[in-house]
N, C-alpha and C positions, 0 to 999 in steps of 0.2 A: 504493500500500500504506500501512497505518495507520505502518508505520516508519520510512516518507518524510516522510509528511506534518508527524509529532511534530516530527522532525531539523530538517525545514525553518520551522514556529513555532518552536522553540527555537534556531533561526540567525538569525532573525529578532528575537527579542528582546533578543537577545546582540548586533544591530546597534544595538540603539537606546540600550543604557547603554554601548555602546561608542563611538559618536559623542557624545553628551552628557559620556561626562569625556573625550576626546581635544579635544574642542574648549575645552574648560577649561583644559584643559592646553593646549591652541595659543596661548592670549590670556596664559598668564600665562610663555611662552616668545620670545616674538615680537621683543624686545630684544636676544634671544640671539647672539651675534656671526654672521657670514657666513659658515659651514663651507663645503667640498664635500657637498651632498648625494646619499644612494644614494634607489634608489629599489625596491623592495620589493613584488613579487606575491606572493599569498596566496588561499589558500582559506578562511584561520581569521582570520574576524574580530577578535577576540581582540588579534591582531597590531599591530591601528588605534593600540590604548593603549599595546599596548607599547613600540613606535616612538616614539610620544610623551616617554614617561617616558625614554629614552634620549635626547630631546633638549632634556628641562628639565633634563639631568644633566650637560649639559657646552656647550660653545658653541664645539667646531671642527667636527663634523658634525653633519649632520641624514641621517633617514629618512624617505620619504614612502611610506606603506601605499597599495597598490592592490589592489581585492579583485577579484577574477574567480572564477566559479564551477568553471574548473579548468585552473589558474595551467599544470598542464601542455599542452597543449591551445593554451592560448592562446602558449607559449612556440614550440610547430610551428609556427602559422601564421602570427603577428603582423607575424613583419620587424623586428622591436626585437626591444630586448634590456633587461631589470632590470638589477639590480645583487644582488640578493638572489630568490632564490624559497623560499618553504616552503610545500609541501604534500604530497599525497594522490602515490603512482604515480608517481614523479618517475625514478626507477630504469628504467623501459622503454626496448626498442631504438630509440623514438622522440624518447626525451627527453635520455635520461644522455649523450649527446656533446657537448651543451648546457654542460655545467659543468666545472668547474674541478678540479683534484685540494685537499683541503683538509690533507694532509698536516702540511703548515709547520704551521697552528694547534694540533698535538698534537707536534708534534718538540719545537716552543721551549716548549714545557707553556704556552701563553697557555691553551690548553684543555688537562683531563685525561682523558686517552683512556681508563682505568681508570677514572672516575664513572661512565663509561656503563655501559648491561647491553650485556655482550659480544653476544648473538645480534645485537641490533638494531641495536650498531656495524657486525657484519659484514654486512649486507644493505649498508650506506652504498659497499661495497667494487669498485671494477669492478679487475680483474686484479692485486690485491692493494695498490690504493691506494685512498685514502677519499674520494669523492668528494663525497657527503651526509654527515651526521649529522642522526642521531635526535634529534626533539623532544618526541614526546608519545606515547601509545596507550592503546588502551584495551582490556579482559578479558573475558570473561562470568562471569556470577553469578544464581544463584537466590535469591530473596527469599523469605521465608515470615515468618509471625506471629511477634514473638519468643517467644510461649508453647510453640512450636514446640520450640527448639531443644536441648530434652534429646531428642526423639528421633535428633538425629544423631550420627554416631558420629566423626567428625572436626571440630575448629574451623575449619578454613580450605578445605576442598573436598571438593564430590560428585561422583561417578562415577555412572556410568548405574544400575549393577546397584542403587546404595541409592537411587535417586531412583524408581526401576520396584518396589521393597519396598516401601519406605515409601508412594510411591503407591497403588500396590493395597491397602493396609489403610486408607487412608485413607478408598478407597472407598467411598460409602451408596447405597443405590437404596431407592426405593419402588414396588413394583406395577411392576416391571423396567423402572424410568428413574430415572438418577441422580439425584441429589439433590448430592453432591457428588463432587467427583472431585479426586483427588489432584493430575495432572500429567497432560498430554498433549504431547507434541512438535509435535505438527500445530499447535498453538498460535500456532506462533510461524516464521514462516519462515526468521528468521536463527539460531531456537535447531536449524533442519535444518541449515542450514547449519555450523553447529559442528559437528554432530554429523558431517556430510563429511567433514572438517575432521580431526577427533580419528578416523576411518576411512582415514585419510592419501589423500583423494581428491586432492590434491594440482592444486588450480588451479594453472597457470603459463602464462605467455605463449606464443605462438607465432602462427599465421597464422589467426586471434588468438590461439587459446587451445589448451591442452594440459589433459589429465588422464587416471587412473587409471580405466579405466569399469568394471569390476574391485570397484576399492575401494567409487567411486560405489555400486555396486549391493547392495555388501555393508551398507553403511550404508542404504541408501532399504529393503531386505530388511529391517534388523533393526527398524527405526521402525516396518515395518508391521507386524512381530512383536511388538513393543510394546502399538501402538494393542488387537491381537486380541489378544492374552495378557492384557494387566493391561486395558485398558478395554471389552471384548468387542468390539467391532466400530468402525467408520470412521463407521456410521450412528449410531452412541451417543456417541462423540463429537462428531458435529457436531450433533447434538438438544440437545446438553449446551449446547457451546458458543454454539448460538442460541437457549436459553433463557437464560443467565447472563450473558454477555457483551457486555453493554450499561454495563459497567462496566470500566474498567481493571483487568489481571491481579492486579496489587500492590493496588488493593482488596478484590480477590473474595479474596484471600489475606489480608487483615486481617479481612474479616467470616466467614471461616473454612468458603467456597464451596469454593475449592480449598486446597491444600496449597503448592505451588510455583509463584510467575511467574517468567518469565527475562528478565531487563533486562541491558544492559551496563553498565558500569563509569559512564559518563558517564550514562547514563539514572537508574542510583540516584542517584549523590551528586548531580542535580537535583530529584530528588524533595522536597516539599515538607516541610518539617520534624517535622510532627506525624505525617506517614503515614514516613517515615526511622527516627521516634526508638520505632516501636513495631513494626516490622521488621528480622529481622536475614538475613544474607547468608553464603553459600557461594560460593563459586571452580568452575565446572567446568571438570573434569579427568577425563582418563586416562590411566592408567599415567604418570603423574607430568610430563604434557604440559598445559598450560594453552592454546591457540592466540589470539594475539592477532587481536582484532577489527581487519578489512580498511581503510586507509584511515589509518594510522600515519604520524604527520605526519613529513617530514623537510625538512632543509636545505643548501641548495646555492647555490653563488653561481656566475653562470654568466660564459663566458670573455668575452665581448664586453661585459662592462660595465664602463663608465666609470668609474662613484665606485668606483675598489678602496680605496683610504685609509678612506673613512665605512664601505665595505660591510665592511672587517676590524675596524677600531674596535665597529661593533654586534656583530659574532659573539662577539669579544673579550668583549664585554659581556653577549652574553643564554647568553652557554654558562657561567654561572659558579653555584656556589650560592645567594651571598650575592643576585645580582641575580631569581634565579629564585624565594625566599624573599620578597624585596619586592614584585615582580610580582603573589605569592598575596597578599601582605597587601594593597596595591593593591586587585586585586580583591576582597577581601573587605569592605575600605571603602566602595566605590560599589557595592556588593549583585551586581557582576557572576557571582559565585560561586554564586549561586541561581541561576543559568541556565547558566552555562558550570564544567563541572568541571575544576576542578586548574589544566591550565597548557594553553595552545591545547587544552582539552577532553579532557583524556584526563592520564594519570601521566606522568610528567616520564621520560625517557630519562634522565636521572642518575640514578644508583642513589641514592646520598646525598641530595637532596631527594626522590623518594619514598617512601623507606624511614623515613627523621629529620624532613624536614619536613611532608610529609602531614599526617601524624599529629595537627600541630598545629592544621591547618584543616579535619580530618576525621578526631574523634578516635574511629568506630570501626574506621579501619583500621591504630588500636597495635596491633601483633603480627599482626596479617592479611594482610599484603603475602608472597604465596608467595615460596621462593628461586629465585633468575635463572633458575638451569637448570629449571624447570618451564616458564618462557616459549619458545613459541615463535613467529616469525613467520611469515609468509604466503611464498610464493614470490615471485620477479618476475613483476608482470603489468601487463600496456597497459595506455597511459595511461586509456584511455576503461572499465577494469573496471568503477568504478559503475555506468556505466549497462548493462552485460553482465550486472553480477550484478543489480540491480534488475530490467532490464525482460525476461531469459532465463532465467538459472540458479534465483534464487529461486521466480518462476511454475514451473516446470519440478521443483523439489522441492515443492513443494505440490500441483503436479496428483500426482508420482510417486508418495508414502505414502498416498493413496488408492484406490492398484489394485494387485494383486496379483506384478502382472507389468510391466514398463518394456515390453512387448509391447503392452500397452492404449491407451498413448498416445505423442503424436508425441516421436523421439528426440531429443535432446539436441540429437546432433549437427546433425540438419538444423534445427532452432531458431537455433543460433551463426551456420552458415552462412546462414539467411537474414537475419537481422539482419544479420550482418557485411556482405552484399550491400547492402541497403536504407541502413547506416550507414558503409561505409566512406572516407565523406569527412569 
């Protein structure tokens, strides 16, 4: 999918200014006395630097980053054991017995348990101790022209009903073929997927996976009611779409093709500077639920490792504001920040750097950061969800909003099940 693809050049690029000043940093560290060092799996490249900069800061630990494409995963099978992991799923009944309770770092305030946004603390929680804490996530948001933006009726977030308004008048045809067209949901597979999402279809784990087929249906129902209300038909949309869309969403929305694209949080503040500084953005929402996009970094130090001394020293260190403020300036110095947004790619689980300090490396989100209780997270789900929601559930919403009926094509459920057959080693 074109969503994979972007994610993976933009992890890619993020690898190369990130070993280019980590190695700068290693040669101009190298003196540094003989600590214990931890040793540190990751998904977020990001991480390489910042380990670094923790150990030209002092000289009784070191950290050494190791990247694997999914730090949980490789924690199942490996037979070792880190001293630190941060990533993606960490929470599943295959992984969280892996870690440690991190209580003690918020009892003695070395960290402040109130910086966090409460929901995303409480996902860290297995029977009411903290076992992860939250590092990063990321939102969705609609991008349009900023010449746009007096037609909308709130500053900070769109709901369906004014996006399906405003769409449809946006509408032009000629000789009954668009010409341009406001918004379509089919657009975009992950903006279906919110839309599940904010339907409370309610992914969560299980043997593998649970959900509401219910909810699912109400939602895939109302998109197709969408497409044929406001854009006539499934067939006028996709004529649209493969006549125009030989061009990124957020351009066809600057040359004023469409009305709405939908990027996440980390996909805008990437976006190129001159196409950013002449677009402006909405939060979606409903009923005063924003759902965080899938893949919310978090951290955990697991029971079987060695360096505890280095591994509490850096938590000490990366959970603070002051350090989480130099880490953005950091990155803004060697241009890491055109490819990777905020902090491991995504808003900082402290409330206080992304609320105060954002701002200052991304000044148009002064006053735009919705309040906490609009956020909400994903459920627990296995470790292996990306590739469930990539290579099942996404295909599986895309075939769906173009047929009438989930009668048309194959279920869901026997999709999970034979993947889960074909993958479950």
């Amino acid at each position: 999918m074109l969503h994979s693809s972007i994610s993976a050049q933009r992890r890619g690029a993020v690898f190369c200014i990130v070993l280019s000043a980590a190695f700068i940093l290693i040669l101009g560290s190298c003196s540094a006395g003989r600590g214990k060092t931890a040793v540190l799996w990751t998904d977020r490249p990001e991480f390489a630097l910042y380990t670094e900069y923790f150990n030209s800061s002092q000289d009784q630990y070191k950290v050494e980053t190791r990247y694997f494409e999914s730090p949980a995963q490789r924690l199942i099978g490996a037979g070792v054991y880190p001293d630190i992991v941060v990533g993606s799923w960490l929470k599943s009944a295959s992984t969280r017995a892996f870690f440690k309770p991190l209580d003690g770092f918020l009892k003695n305030r070395s960290i402040t348990s109130n910086a966090f946004y409460p929901r995303l603390l409480a996902l860290g929680k297995i029977e009411g101790r903290q076992y992860l804490l939250p590092v990063s996530f990321n939102i969705p948001a609609l991008v349009f022209a900023r010449d746009k933006q007096d037609l909308l009726s709130n500053p900070f977030t769109i709901g369906f009903d004014e996006i399906k308004t405003l769409g449809k008048a946006f509408n032009a045809e000629n000789n009954g073929v668009y010409t341009r067209m406001g918004f379509s949901p089919a657009w975009n597979d992950d903006f279906l997927f919110i839309t599940a999402a904010l339907f409370n279809t309610s992914f969560r784990e299980a043997d593998p996976l649970a959900w509401d087929q219910a909810a699912l249906e109400r939602a895939m129902t109302f998109v197709y009611d969408w497409t044929t209300g406001v854009n006539t038909s499934v067939q006028a949309e996709e004529d649209f779409t493969f006549k125009y869309f030989y061009e990124p969403p957020e351009k066809l929305a600057l040359s004023g093709r469409i009305l709405f694209a939908y990027l996440d949080s980390s996909a805008l503040f990437t976006l190129a500077e001159d196409q950013r500084s002449s677009l402006d953005f909405r939060w979606v929402a409903e009923k005063s639920a924003i759902p965080l996009i899938g893949g919310s970094v978090y951290y955990g130090i697991p029971k079987q490792g060695k360096a505890k001394k280095a591994a509490a020293a850096f938590t000490r260190w990366f959970f603070q504001a002051d350090t989480q403020r130099l880490l953005l300036e950091k990155s803004r110095e060697i241009r890491l920040i055109e490819t990777s947004f905020g902090l491991a790619g995504g808003f900082s689980a402290l409330r206080p750097v992304t609320e105060q300090i954002f701002p200052q490396f991304y000044p148009s989100l002064l006053g735009r950061m919705p309040p906490e209780n609009f956020l909400f997270p994903p459920n627990i789900l296995p470790w292996n969800w990306t590739a469930i929601k990539e290579r099942v559930i996404l295909p599986y919403l895309h075939e769906r909003v173009r047929h009438v009926s989930r009668d048309e094509i194959r279920p869901l459920e026997r999709r999970i099940s034979e993947w889960h057959r074909l993958n479950r080693d």
